[in-house]
N, CA, C and O atoms as CSV, one atom per row, in Angstrom:
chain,resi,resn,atom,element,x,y,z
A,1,UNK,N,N,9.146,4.077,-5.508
A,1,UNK,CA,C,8.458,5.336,-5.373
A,1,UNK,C,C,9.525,6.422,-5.219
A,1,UNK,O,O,10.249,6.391,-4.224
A,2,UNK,N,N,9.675,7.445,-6.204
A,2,UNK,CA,C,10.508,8.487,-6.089
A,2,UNK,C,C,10.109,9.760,-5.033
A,2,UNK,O,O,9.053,9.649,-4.410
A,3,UNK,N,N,10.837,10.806,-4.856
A,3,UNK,CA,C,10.051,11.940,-4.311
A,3,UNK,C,C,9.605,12.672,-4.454
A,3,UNK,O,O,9.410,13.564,-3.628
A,4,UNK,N,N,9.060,12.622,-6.094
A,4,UNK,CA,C,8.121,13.479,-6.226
A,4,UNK,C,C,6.748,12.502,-5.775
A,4,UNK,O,O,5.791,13.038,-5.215
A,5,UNK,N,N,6.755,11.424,-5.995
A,5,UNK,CA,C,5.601,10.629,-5.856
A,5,UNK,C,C,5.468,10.871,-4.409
A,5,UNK,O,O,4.563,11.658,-4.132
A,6,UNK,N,N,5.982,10.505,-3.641
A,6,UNK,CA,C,5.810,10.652,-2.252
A,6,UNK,C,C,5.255,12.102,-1.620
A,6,UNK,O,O,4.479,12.252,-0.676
A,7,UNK,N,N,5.962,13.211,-2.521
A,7,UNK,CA,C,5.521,14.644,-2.625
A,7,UNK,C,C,4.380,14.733,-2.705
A,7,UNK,O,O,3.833,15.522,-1.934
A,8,UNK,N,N,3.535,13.948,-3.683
A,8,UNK,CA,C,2.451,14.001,-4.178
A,8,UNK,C,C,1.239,13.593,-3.026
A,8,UNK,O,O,0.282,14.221,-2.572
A,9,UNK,N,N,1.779,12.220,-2.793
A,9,UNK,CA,C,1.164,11.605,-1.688
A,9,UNK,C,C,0.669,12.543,-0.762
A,9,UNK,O,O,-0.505,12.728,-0.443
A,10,UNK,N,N,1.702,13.129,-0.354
A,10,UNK,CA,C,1.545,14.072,0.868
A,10,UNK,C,C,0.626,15.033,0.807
A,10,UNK,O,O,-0.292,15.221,1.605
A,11,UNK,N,N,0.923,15.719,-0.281
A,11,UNK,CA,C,0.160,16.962,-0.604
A,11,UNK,C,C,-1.499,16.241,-0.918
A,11,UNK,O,O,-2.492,16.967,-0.956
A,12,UNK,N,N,-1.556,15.141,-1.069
A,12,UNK,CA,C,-3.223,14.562,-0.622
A,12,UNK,C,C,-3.477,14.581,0.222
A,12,UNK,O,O,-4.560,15.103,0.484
A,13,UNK,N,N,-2.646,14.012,1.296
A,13,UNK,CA,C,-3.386,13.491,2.345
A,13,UNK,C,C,-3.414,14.490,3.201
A,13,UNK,O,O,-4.211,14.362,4.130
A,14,UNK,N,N,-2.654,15.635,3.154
A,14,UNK,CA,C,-2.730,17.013,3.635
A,14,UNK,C,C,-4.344,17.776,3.294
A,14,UNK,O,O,-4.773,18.784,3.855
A,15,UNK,N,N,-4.911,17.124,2.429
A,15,UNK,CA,C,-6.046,17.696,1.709
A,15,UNK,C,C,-7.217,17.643,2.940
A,15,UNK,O,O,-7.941,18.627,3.092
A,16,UNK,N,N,-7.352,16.576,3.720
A,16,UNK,CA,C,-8.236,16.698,4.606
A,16,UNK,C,C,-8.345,17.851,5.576
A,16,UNK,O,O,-9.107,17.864,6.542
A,17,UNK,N,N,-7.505,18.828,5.227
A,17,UNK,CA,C,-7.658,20.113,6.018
A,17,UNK,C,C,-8.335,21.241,5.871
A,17,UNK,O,O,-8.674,22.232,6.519
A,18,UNK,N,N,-8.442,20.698,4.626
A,18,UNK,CA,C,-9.703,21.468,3.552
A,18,UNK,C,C,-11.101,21.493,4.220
A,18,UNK,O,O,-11.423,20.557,4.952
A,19,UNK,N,N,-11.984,22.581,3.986
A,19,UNK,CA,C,-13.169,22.822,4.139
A,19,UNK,C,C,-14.053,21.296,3.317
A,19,UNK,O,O,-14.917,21.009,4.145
A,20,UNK,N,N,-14.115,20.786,2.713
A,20,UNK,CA,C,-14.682,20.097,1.946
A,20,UNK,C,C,-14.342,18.706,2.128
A,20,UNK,O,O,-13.613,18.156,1.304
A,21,UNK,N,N,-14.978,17.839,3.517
A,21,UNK,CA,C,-14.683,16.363,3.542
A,21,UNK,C,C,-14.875,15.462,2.630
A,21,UNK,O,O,-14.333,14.413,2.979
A,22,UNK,N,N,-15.517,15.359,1.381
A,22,UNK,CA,C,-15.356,14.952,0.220
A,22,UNK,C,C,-14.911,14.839,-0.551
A,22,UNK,O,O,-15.168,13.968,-1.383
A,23,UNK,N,N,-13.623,16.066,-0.663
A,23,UNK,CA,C,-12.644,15.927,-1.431
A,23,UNK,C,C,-11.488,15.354,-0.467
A,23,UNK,O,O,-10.804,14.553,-1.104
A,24,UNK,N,N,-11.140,15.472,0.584
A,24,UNK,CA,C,-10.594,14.935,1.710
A,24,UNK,C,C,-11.003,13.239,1.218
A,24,UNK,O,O,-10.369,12.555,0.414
A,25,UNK,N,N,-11.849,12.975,1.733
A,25,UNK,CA,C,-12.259,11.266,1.394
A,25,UNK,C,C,-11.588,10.988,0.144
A,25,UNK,O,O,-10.797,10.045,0.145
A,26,UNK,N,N,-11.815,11.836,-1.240
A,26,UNK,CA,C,-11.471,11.481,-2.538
A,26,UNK,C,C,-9.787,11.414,-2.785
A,26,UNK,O,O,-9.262,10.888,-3.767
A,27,UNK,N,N,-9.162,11.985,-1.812
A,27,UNK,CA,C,-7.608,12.356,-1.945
A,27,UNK,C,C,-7.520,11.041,-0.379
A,27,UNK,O,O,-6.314,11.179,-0.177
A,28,UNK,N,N,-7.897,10.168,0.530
A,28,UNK,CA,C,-7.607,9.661,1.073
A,28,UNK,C,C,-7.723,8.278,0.446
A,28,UNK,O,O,-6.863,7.412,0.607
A,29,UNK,N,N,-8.897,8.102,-0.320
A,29,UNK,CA,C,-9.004,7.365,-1.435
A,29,UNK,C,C,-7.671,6.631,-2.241
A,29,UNK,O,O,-7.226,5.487,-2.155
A,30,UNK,N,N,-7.180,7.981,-3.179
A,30,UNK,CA,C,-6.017,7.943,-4.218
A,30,UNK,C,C,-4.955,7.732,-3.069
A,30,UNK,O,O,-4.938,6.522,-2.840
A,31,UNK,N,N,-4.181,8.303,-2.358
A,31,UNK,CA,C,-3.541,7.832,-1.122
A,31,UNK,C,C,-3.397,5.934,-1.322
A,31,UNK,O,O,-2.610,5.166,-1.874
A,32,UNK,N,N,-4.713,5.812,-0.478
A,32,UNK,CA,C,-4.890,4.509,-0.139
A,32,UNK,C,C,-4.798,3.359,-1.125
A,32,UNK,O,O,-4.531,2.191,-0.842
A,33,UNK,N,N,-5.130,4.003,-2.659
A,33,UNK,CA,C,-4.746,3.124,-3.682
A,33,UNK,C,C,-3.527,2.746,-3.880
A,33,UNK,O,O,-3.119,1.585,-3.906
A,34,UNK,N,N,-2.667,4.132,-4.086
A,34,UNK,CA,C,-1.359,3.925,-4.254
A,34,UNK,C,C,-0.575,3.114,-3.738
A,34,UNK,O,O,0.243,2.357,-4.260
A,35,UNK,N,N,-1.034,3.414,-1.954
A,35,UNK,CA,C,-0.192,2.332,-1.309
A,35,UNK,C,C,-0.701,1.167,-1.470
A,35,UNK,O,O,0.162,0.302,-1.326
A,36,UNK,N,N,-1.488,0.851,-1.651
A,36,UNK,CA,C,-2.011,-0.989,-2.028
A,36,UNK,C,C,-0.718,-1.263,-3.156
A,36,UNK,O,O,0.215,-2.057,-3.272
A,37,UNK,N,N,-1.257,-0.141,-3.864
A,37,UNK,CA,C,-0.329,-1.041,-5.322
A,37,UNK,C,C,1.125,-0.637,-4.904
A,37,UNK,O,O,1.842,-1.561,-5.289
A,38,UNK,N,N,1.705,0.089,-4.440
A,38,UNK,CA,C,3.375,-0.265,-3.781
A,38,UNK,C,C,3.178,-1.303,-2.907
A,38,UNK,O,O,3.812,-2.274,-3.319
A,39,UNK,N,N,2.787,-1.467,-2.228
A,39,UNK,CA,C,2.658,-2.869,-1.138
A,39,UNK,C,C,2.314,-3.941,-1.944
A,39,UNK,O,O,2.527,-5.032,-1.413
A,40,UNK,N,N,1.962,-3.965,-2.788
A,40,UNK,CA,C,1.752,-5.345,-3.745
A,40,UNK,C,C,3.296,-5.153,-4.878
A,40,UNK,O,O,4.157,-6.015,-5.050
A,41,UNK,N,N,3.274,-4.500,-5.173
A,41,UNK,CA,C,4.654,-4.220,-6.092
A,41,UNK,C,C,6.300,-4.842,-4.506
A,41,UNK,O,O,7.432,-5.256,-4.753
A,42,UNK,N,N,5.864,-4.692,-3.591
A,42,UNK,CA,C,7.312,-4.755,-2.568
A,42,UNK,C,C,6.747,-5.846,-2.260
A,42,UNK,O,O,7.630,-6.361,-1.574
A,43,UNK,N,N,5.852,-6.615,-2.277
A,43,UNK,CA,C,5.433,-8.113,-1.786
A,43,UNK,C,C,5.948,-8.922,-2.640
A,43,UNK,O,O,6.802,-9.714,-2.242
A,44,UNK,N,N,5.441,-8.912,-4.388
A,44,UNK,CA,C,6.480,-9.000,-5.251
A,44,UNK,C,C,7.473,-9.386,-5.018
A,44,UNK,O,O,7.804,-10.539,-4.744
A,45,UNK,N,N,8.122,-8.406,-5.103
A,45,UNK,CA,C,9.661,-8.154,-4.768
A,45,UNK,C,C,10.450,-9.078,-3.818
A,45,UNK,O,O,11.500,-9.651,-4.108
A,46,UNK,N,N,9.798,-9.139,-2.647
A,46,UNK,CA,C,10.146,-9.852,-1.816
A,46,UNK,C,C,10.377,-11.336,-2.147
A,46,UNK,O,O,11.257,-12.089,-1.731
A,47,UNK,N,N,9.429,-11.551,-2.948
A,47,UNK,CA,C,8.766,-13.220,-3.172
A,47,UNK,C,C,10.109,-13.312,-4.077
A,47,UNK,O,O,10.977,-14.129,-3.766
A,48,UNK,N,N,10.261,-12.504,-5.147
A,48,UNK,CA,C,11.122,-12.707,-5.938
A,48,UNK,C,C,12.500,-13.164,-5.436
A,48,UNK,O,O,13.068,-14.110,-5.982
A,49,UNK,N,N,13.087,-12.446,-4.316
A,49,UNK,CA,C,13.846,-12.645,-4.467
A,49,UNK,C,C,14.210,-13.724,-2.729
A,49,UNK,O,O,15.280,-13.909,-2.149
A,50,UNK,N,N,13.156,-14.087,-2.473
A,50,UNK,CA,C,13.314,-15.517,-1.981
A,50,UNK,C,C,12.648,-15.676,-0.372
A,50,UNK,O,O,12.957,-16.576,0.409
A,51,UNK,N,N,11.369,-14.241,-0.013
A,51,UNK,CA,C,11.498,-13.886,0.898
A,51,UNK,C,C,10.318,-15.319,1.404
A,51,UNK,O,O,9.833,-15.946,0.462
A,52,UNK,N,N,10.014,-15.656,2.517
A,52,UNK,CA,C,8.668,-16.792,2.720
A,52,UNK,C,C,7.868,-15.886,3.089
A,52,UNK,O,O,8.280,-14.881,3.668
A,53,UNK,N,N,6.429,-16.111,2.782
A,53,UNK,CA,C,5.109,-16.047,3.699
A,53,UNK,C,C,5.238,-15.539,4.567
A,53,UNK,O,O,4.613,-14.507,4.811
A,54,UNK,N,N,5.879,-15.931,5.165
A,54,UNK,CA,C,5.822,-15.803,7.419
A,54,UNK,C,C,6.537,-14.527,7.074
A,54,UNK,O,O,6.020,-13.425,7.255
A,55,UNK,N,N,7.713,-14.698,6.582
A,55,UNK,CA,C,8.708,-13.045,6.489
A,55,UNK,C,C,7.860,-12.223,6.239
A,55,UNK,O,O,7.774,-11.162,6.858
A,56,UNK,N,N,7.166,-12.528,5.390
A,56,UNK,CA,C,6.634,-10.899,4.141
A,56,UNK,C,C,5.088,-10.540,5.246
A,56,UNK,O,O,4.516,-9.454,5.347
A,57,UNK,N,N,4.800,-11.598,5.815
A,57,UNK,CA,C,3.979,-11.428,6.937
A,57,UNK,C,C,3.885,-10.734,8.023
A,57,UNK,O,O,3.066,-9.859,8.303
A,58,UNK,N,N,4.750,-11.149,8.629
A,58,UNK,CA,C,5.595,-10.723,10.205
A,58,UNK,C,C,6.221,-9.055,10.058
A,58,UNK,O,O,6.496,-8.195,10.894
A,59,UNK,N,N,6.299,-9.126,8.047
A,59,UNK,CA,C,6.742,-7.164,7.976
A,59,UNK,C,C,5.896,-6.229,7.765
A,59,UNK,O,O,6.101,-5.020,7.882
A,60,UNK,N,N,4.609,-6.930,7.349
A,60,UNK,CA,C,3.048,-6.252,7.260
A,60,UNK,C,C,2.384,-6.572,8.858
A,60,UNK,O,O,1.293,-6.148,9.239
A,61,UNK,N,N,3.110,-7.226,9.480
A,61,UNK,CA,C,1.872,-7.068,10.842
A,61,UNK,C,C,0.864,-7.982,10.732
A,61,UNK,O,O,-0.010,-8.100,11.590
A,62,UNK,N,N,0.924,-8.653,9.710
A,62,UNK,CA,C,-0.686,-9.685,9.443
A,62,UNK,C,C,-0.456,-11.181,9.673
A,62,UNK,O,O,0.562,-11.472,10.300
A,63,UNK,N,N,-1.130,-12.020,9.321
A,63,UNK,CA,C,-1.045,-13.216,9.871
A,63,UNK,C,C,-0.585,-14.210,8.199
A,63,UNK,O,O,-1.261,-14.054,7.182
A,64,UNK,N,N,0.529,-15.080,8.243
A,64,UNK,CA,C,0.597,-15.555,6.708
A,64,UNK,C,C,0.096,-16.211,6.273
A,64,UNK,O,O,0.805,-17.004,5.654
A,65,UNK,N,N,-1.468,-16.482,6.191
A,65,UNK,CA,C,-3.148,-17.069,5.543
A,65,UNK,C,C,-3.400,-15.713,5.195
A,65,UNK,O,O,-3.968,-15.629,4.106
A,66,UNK,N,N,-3.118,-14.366,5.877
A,66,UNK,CA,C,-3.628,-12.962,5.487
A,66,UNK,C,C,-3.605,-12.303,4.141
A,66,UNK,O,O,-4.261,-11.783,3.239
A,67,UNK,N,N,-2.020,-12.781,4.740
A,67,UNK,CA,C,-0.881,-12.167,3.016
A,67,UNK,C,C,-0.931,-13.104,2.484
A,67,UNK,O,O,-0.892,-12.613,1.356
A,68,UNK,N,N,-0.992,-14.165,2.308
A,68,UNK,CA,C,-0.936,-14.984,0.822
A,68,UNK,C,C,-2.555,-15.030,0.606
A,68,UNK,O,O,-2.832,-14.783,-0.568
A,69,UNK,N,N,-3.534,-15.245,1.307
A,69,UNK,CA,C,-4.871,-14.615,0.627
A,69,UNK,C,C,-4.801,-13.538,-0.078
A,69,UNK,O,O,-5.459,-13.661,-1.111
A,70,UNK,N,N,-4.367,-12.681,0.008
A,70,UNK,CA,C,-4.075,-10.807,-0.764
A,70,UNK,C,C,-3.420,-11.341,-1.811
A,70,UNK,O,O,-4.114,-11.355,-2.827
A,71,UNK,N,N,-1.836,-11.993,-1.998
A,71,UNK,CA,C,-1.085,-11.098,-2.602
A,71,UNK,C,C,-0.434,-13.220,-3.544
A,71,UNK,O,O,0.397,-13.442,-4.425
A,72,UNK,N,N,-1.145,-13.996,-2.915
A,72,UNK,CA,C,-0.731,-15.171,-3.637
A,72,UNK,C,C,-1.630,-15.261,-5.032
A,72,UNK,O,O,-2.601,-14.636,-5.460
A,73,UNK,N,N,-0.768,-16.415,-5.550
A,73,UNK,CA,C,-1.244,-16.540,-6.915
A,73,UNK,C,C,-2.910,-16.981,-6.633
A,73,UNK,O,O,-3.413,-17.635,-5.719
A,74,UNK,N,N,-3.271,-16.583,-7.356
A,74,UNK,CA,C,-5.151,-17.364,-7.964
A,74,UNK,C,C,-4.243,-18.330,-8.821
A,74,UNK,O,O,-3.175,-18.351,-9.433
A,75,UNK,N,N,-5.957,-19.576,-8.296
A,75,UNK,CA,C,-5.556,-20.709,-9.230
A,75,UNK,C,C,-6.376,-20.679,-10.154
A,75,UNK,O,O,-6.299,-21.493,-11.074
């Protein structure tokens, strides 16, 4: 994620200051997508390059049945 992306980010989630909680929700929304898909793109990453379960676990805060439910292969 570069800084304009992160720029971007911001300037959403700043949006809830707006008169209009609906567009607030709709920009907390896009927010919340993004980071799924970087957090799945750095989970990736991790796996790739040799990280375990428990690690990639213990750096999300979740339990490792959590994260490999999310982010392991389907059979």
């Amino acid at each position: 994620m570069d800084l304009t992306e992160v720029t971007a980010m911001l300037r959403l989630a700043a949006a809830d200051d707006g008169p209009d909680p609906l567009g607030a929700l709709r920009a907390a929304a896009e927010v919340n997508a993004e980071m799924e898909r970087q957090q799945a793109v750095l989970v990736r990453r991790a796996r790739v390059r040799g990280a375990t379960w428990l690690e990639i676990a213990a750096a999300l805060g979740v339990s490792k049945q959590a994260v490999h439910k999310k982010y392991g292969r389907k059979a």
